[in-house]
C-alpha positions as CSV (number, residue, x, y, z in Angstrom):
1,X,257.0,296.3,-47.9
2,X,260.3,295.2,-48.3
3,X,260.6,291.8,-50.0
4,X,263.7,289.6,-49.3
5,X,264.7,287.2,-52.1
6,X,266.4,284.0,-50.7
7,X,268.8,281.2,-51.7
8,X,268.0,277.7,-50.7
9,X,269.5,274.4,-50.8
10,X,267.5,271.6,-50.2
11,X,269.1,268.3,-48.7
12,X,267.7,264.9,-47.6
13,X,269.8,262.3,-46.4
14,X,268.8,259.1,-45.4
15,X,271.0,256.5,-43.3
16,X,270.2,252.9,-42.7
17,X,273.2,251.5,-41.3
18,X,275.3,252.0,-38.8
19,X,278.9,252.1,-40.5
20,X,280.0,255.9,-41.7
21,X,280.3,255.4,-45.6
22,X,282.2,258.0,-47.6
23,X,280.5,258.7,-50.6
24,X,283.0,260.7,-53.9
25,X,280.2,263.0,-55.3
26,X,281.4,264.6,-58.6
27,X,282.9,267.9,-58.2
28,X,282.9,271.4,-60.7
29,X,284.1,274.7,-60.4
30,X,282.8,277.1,-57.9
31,X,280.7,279.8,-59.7
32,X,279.1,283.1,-58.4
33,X,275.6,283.3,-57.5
34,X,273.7,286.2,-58.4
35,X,270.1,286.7,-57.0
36,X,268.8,290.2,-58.0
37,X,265.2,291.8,-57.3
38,X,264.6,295.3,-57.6
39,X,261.1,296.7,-57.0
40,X,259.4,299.9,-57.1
41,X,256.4,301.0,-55.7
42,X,255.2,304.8,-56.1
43,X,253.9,304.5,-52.5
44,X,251.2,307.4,-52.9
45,X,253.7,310.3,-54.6
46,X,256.5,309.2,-51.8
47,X,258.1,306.8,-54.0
48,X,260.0,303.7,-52.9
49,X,262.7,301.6,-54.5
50,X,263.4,298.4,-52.6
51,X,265.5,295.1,-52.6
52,X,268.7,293.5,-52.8
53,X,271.6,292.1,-55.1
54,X,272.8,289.1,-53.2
55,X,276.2,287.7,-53.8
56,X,277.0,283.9,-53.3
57,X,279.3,281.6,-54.1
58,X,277.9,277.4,-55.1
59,X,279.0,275.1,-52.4
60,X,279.9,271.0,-52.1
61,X,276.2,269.3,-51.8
62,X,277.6,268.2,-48.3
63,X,278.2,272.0,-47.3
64,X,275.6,273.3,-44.6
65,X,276.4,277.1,-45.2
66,X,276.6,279.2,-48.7
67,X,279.3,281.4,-48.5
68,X,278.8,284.5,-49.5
69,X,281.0,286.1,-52.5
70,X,283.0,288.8,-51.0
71,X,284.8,292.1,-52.2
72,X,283.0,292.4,-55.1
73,X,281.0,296.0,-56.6
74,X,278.4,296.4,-57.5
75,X,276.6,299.0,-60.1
76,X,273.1,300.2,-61.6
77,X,273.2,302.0,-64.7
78,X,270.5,304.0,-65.7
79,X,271.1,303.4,-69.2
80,X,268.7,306.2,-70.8
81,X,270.4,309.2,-68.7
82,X,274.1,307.6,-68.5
83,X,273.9,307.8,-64.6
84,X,275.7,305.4,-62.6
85,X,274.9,304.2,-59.0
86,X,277.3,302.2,-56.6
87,X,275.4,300.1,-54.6
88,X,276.7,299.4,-50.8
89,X,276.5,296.0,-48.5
90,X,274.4,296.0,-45.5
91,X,276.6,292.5,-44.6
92,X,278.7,290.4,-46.8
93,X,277.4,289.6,-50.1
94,X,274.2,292.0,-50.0
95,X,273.7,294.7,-51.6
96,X,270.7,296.5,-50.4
97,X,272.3,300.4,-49.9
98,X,272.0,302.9,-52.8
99,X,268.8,302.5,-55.3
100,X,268.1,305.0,-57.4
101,X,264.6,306.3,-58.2
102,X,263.3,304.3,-60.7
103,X,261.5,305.1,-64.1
104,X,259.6,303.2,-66.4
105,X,260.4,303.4,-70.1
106,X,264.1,302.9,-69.0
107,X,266.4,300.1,-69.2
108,X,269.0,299.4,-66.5
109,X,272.2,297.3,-66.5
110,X,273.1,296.2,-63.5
111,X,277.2,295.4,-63.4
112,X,278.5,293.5,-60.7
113,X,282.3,293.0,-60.9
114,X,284.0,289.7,-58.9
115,X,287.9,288.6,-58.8
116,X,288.8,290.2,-62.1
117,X,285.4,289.3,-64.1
118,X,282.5,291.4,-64.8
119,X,278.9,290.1,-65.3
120,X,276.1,292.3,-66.6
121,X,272.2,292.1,-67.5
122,X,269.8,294.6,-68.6
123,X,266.1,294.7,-67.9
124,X,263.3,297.4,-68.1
125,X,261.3,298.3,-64.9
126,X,257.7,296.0,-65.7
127,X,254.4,297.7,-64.7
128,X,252.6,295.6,-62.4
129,X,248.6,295.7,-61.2
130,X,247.1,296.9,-57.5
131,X,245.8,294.2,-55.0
132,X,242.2,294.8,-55.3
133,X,241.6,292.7,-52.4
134,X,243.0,290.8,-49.8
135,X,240.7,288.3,-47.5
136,X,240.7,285.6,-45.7
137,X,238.7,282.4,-46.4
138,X,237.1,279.2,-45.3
139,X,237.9,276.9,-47.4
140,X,240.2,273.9,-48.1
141,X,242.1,271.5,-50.2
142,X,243.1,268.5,-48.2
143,X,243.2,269.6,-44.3
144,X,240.5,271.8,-43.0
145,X,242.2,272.2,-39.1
146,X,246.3,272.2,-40.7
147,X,245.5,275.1,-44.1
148,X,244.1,278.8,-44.0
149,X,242.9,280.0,-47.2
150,X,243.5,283.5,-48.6
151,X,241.9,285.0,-51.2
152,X,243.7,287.4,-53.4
153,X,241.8,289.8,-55.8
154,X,243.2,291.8,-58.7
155,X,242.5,293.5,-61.9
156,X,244.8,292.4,-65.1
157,X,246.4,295.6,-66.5
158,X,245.2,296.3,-69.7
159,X,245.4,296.5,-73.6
160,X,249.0,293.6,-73.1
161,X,249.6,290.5,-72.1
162,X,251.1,289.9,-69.3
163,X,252.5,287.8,-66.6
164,X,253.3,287.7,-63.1
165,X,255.2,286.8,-60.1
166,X,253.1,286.4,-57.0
167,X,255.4,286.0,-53.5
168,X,252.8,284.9,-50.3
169,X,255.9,285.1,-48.3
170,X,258.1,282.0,-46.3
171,X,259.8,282.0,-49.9
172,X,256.5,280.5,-51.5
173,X,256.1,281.8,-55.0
174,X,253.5,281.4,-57.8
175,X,254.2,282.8,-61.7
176,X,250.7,283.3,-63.3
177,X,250.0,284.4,-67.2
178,X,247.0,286.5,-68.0
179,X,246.2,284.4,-71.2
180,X,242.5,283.7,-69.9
181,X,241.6,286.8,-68.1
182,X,242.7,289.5,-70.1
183,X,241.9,292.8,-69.1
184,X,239.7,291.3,-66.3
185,X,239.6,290.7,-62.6
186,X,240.6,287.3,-61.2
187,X,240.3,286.1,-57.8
188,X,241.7,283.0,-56.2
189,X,243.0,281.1,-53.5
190,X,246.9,280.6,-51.7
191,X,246.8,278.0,-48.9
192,X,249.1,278.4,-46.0
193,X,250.0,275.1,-43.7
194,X,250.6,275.4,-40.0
195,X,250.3,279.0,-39.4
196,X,248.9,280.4,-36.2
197,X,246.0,283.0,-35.6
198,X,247.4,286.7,-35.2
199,X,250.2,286.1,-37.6
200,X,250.6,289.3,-39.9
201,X,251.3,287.9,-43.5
202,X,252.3,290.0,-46.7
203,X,251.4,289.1,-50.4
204,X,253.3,291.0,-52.9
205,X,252.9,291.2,-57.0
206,X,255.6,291.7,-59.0
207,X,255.1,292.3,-63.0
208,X,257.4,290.5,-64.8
209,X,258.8,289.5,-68.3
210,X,258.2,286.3,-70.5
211,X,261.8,285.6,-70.0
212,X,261.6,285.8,-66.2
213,X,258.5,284.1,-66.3
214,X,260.0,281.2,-67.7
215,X,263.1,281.0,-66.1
216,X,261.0,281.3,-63.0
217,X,258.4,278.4,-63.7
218,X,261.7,276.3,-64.3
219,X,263.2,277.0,-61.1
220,X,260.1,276.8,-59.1
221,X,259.8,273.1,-60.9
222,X,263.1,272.3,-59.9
223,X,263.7,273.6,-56.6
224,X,260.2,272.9,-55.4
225,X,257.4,275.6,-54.5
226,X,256.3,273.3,-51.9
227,X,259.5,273.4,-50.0
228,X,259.8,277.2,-50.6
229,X,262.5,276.9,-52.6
230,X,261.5,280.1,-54.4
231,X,262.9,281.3,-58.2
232,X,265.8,282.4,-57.2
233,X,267.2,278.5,-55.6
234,X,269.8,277.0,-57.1
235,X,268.2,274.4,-59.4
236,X,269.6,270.7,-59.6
237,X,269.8,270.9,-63.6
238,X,271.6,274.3,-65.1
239,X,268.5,277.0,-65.8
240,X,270.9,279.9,-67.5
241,X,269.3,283.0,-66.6
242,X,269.6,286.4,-67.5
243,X,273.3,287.4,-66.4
244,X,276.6,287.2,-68.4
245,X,280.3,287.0,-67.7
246,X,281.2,289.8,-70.0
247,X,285.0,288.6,-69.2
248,X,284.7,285.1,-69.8
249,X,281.4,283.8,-71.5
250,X,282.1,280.0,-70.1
251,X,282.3,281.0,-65.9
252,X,278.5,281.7,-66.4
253,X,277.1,282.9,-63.0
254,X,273.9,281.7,-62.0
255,X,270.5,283.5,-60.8
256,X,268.5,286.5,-62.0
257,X,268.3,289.9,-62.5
258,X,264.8,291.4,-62.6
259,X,263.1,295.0,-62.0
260,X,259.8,295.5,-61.0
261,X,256.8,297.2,-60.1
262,X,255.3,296.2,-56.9
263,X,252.2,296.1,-54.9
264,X,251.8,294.6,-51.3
265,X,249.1,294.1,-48.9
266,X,248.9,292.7,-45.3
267,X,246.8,290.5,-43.6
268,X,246.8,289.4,-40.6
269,X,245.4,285.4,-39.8
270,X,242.8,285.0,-37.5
């Protein structure tokens, strides 16, 4: 149930000659890269808190691997009891060791302190609804032998709006807002591309905040849902999100801090 939340950098180059050409592209000043999902499911009474704080630094256009941003700590604050949690790597630049219980009706900060500068966002854990249903289908949108439809059912939670972040896994991502199906139950389709019979998949839902929501639908625009770029990808244009350089307001960091509620369910293709 464990959902990984993952940094991509998308790249075509096309040649058509058979000279090398060196081409300047404009430089600008590396900045840290912070991709931060908590979630929490009460997993029947044994609770679970699951997710990651990953740590990166923006690279050259040109540069194949994203280096990670190390030596830095990282924190949770608990901000209703004063607690503090230090949060360990599992391998450079992720933080994955060290989550708290979680509680709704609480805000928590998480602090993340990098070469002498210390960035910061609050957010409150977001309630989100149960799968009601998980199946799979026979329809299709363009290619009935390439796509496999799955049909997800759930029920809106009730008496608020609300909006949420659906993850159908290979870093494919869909925000929806319960404007026309309040306090209802909505079913409808995800089509996956290319994927073989006997493959187990997960679909999770997350509940999230207006602000996330739109931060999300900006970077899913920009990054590409198609190519699973995924909320968390570094977009071409800037999309400030959630996280300040409490040390110097003008190295903004990119990414996102969010806290969530969480339900999953597997399927497995046949």
């Amino acid at each position: 149930m464990k959902n990984s939340v993952c940094l991509a950098f998308l790249l075509l180059l096309c040649l058509s000659c058979e000279d090398v050409i060196s081409v300047d592209l404009p430089t600008s000043d590396t900045r840290l890269v912070i991709d931060a999902l908590i979630g929490y499911n009460d997993n029947n009474g044994d609770i679970l808190t699951a997710g990651q704080v990953k740590l990166t630094l923006t690279a050259p256009f040109f540069e194949e691997n994203v280096p990670p941003a190390e030596n830095a700590t990282v924190h949770l604050v608990d901000e209703f009891s004063g607690n503090t949690y230090i949060l360990s790597e599992s391998e450079p630049g992720m933080f994955t060791i060290g989550f708290p219980d979680l509680q709704f009706g609480r805000d928590y900060t998480l602090e993340i302190s990098y070469e002498g500068e210390t960035y910061r966002a609050t957010e409150r854990l977001m309630r989100a609804p149960l799968i009601d249903n998980l199946e799979q289908g026979d329809g299709f949108l363009f290619d009935e032998e390439e796509e496999t439809e799955v049909k997800i059912t759930f029920t809106d939670l009730a008496g608020e709006r609300n909006r949420y972040l659906f993850s159908f896994g290979f870093n494919n991502f869909l925000v929806i807002d319960d404007e026309f199906f309040q306090d209802q139950q909505l079913t409808f389709s995800y089509f996956y591309e290319d994927i073989q019979p006997g493959r187990l998949i997960a679909v999770t839902v997350f509940g999230i905040d207006q602000q996330f929501a739109n931060y999300a639908e900006q970077a899913l625009a920009q990054s590409g849902e198609s190519d699973g770029g995924g909320p968390f990808a570094a977009p071409s244009a800037t999309i400030r999100g959630n996280l300040v350089n409490t040390t110097n307001p003008d190295n903004f960091p990119f990414g996102y801090f969010a806290i969530s509620e969480f339900d999953t369910q597997l399927l497995t293709i046949e």
